[in-house]
Phi, psi and omega in degrees: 000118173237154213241135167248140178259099157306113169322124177358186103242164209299114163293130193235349170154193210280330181302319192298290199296004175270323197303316183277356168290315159307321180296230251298339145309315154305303186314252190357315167311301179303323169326286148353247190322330174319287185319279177019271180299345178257344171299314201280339175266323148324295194294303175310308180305318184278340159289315169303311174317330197277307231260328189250358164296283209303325189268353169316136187252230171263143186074021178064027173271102121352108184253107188275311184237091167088174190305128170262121157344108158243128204267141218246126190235164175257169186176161176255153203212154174222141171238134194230140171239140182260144186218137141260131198242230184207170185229128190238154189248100163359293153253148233202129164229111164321110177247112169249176201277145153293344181305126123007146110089194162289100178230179221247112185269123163269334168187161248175090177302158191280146187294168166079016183268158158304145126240188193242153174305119157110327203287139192281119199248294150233195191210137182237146178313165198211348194310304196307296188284003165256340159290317189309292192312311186273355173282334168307298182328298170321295190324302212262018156277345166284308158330278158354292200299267178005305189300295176311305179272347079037291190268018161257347162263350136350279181287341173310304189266036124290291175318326190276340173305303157004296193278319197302339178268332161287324166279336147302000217233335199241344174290323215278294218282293190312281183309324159275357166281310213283000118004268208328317166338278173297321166282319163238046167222282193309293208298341189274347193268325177276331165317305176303326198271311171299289166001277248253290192308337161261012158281320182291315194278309183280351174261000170256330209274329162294285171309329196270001185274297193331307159336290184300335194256331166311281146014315174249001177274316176301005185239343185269338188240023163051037152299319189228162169273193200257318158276048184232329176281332181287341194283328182292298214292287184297335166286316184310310196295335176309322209271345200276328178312303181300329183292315176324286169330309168316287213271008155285316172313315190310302197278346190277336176280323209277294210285332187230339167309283175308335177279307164339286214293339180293330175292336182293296169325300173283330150311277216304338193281291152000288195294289203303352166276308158320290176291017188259332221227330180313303203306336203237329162323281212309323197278345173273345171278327170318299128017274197288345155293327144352282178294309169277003153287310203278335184305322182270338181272341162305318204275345192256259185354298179311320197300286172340315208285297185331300176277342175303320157330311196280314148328330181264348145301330162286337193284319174287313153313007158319304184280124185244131193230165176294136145288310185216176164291151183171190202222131181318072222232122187288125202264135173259122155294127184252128176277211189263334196265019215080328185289176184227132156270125187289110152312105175218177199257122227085315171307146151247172199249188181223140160326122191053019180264117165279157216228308180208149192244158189245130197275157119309064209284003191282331205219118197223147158216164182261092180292121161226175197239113225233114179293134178341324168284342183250353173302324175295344159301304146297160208186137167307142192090332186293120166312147199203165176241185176190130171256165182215147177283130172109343173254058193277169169079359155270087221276154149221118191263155164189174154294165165288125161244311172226140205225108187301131160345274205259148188298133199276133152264061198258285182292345171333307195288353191264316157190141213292336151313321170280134164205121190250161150256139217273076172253146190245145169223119145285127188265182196263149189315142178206158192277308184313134203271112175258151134244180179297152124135344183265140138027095185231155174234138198223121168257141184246118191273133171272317164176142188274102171243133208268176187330117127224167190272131212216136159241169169288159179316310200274028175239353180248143195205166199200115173215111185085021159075032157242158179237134201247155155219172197260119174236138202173174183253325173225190193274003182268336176280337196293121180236155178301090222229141168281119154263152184248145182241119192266256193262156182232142178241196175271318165304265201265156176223123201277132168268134139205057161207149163108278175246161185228163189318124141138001187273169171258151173232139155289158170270332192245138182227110209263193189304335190282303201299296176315299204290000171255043181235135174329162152279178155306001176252359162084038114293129188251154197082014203248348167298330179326150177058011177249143187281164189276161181311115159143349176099335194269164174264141181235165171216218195294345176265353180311318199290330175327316198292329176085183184306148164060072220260343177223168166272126182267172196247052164244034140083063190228178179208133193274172205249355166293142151085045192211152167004119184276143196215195199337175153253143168272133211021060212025024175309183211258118175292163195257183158295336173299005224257158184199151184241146197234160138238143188293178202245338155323334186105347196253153199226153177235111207265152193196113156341189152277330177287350167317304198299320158293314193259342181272102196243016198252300197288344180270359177292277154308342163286352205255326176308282178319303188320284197301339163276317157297326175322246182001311183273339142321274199298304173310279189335319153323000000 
């Protein structure tokens, strides 16, 4: 399409320029009112569209006039919960740092690399501890020498303890031979020797009378002279003197020598026992002082050498190397506040601060978080499928493997109300290179239920703790009929009681339609003109809206007076149970207490509502 452009025109004088003003004055109008009108067939086109999305029904049935008529089939269904989690590695092996104290990360392999057992992941400053190490060094060669001479004086004086106790010990020895000696050798040869001298004495002394009385007969017959008889005279008395003498020397031995020299003899053995006994006291006290100087200077030399060892083990550890094969992944810590410390090359780690983790990318799972109202749903073993961000068109099937006891409190402080559980889905072996940390979305089959007779959630509505579904072909024939409702999904809701396969149900229910359901007191018509339970004003799109179909007013959308939707973990849905449908065509099924507690799921149910509310009042 091409557009040709008329040349100015020529000014020729005031008529003409007033006549081209006008023209272009006119053009504009029309420009205008053009724009006008194509904002106003845009805005309509995007309301019918909108408008024939939200009343669709299953199966691409389109409600051009009033509730569309679903003829009630038997079928099978799965009821399932969608969850988004994160993708995680079965097995993990931690590496932290082991440094003492503080250290400096100086370099610092790139996240997302391969590595191998042994392979260098980082290197921490190590200056502190190499100053540490030679000071170390000094300590423990001086310790060394210190040990050493310590256990040679140790040994000098054991040894000389050694002589000093063989010479007390021999001392011992001595003092009881010379006893021994003295008793049967000295005392008997001087006993023998005082004997003989007074046997010697009295036999000179005997001779010396005889003498004398020769002596004094020969003097009487003037044989000898008279000083040769004093001479005689003066020898007897000498020799009688000497017997005297004998026998005192005998008796001062018998009475006082021998007993003095046996005391002695027995004293010395005494004293020399003692000092026998002084000597290994002493030498053992001595010893033992000894010994434990040399004991501390040894345990104080090892203490050194332990630590030059630990140091120096730390300096190897400096190096931080793979435990095992993995794949790098840099570990964030979450602080209270939110924040994160970050690994990085510059940072500094802490003792036992893990630093990078290494996944097993061979065995991968899905950490998701199942809010407390939805747990009772879930169970170990139960199957699941997982799309990952970054994979479309890829399916990943695997299990429930574990479900946390207790509720995770990580988040507690934002708010103290949410309490999620930890569920792990392991997927099943698979060729894709997954890693940790991306995006995963996870449905979980709660149970797979076979031919049975089933309508959509939006055709089941609930009042006064009964569940209705409108069975008619339109909405002026549709009357209300009770139903018993068994397992339920985000699509279906199981009948089995009330209605059978070949009957018709509406999908929609409007206000002419609510008002032929029973009250509470299980009158039927008398609800008319009353707005329905949950608050909102309905028209022909009200059953779409699902529970609480208007908002109170603290803007939450209440679980009453609305459709019946899921079961919990696929029990038999209850009468309280309500269905929300998306403004997408997709239903969404939530108990009331869901509905109330769930403030992330009453968000979204509450949007269509306020869009039908709206389409509702236009239609009025």
């Amino acid at each position: 399409m091409s557009t040709v452009t008329s040349p100015p025109p020529q000014r020729s004088g005031g008529a003409d320029s007033s006549s081209a003003f006008a023209s272009r004055g006119a053009n504009k109008s029309r420009k205008g009112r053009g724009k006008f009108l194509l904002g106003i067939v845009v805005l309509a086109v995007i309301g019918i569209g909108a408008y024939m999305m939200y009343f669709r029904g299953p199966r691409g049935v389109i409600a051009t006039t009033g509730p569309t008529a679903y003829p009630v089939t038997r079928k099978s269904f799965a009821i399932k919960l969608n969850e988004k989690g994160e993708l995680e590695a079965t097995r993990s092996v931690d590496v932290k740092c082991e440094v003492e104290g503080r250290s400096t990360i100086i370099w610092l392999i790139p996240e997302g690399n391969e590595v191998k057992k042994g392979d260098l992941l980082a290197k921490l400053a190590s200056n502190e501890i190499e100053d540490k190490i030679r000071s170390e060094q000094i300590t423990v060669q001086n310790s060394k020498a210190s040990a050493d001479a310590a256990q040679q004086e140790l040994d000098i004086a054991l040894d000389q303890h050694a002589s000093d106790i063989r010479k007390a010990v021999l001392a011992v020895t001595n003092a009881k031979t010379e006893l021994e000696k003295y008793q049967k050798g000295d005392y008997e040869l001087s006993l023998l020797e005082k004997e003989l001298a007074l046997e010697t004495a009295k036999k000179t002394w005997e001779q010396a009378k005889s003498t004398l009385i020769d002596s004094q007969e020969l003097f009487k017959k003037k044989f000898i002279t008279e000083r040769e008889l004093e001479s005689q005279q003066l020898d007897e008395y000498k020799a009688g003197v000497e017997v005297q003498k004998a026998e005192r020397s005998k008796q001062v031995f018998l009475e006082y020598d021998h007993p003095k020299n046996l005391q002695q003899k027995q004293t010395d053995i005494e004293e020399a026992e003692k000092d026998l006994e002084r000597t290994r006291k002493k030498s053992e006290a001595e010893a033992a002082k000894l010994r434990s100087n040399a004991e501390a200077k040894q345990a104080e030399f090892e203490l050194t050498r332990d630590r030059l060892a630990k140091l120096v083990e730390q300096q190897a550890k400096t190096e931080i190397r793979a435990p095992a094969d993995g794949l790098v992944v840099y570990f964030a810590e979450d602080m209270w506040r939110g924040n994160e410390r970050q690994i990085a090359e510059g940072s500094e780690v802490y003792e036992r601060q893990t630093i990078i983790q290494l996944p097993d990318t061979s065995e991968m799972k899905v950490k998701v978080r199942i809010h407390e109202a939805k747990t009772s749903k879930i169970a170990v073993g139960q199957s699941a499928t997982v799309e990952v961000e970054g994979i479309p068109g890829v399916v990943f099937t695997g299990k429930v493997s574990k479900i946390a006891p207790l509720a995770d409190s990580q988040n507690r402080w934002l708010n103290p109300n949410l309490k999620e559980y930890d569920t792990e889905i392991t997927l099943d072996p698979n060729k894709s290179e997954l890693k940790p940390g991306v995006t995963a979305r996870a449905e979980i089959l709660v149970r797979q239920v076979d031919d049975v007779v089933a309508v959509p959630v939006q055709a089941v509505y609930s009042r006064a703790g009964r569940t209705f579904v409108f069975s008619g072909k339109n909405e002026r024939s549709a009357e209300p009929v009770p139903v018993e409702t068994g397992y339920s999904s985000d699509e279906f809701v199981e009948i089995r009681n009330g209605v059978s396969a070949g009957d018709d149900v509406l999908l929609a229910h409007t206000a002419a339609m609510i008002a032929k359901l029973p009250d509470e007191t299980g009158d039927a018509g008398n609800s008319a003109g009353r707005r329905p339970p949950g608050g909102g004003k309905r028209g022909p799109g009200a059953g779409q809206r699902g529970a609480g179909g208007g908002k109170d007013q603290g803007g939450k959308q209440r679980g009453s007076g609305a459709p019946a939707g899921g079961a919990s973990k696929g029990a038999p849905a209850s009468d309280t149970t309500s269905t929300t449908e998306r403004t997408d065509g997709k239903s969404t099924d939530a108990t009331s207490t869901e509905a109330e507690s769930i403030e992330a799921e009453s968000t979204d149910a509450a949007q269509p509502a306020e869009n039908a509310e709206s389409d509702t009042k236009a239609t009025s």
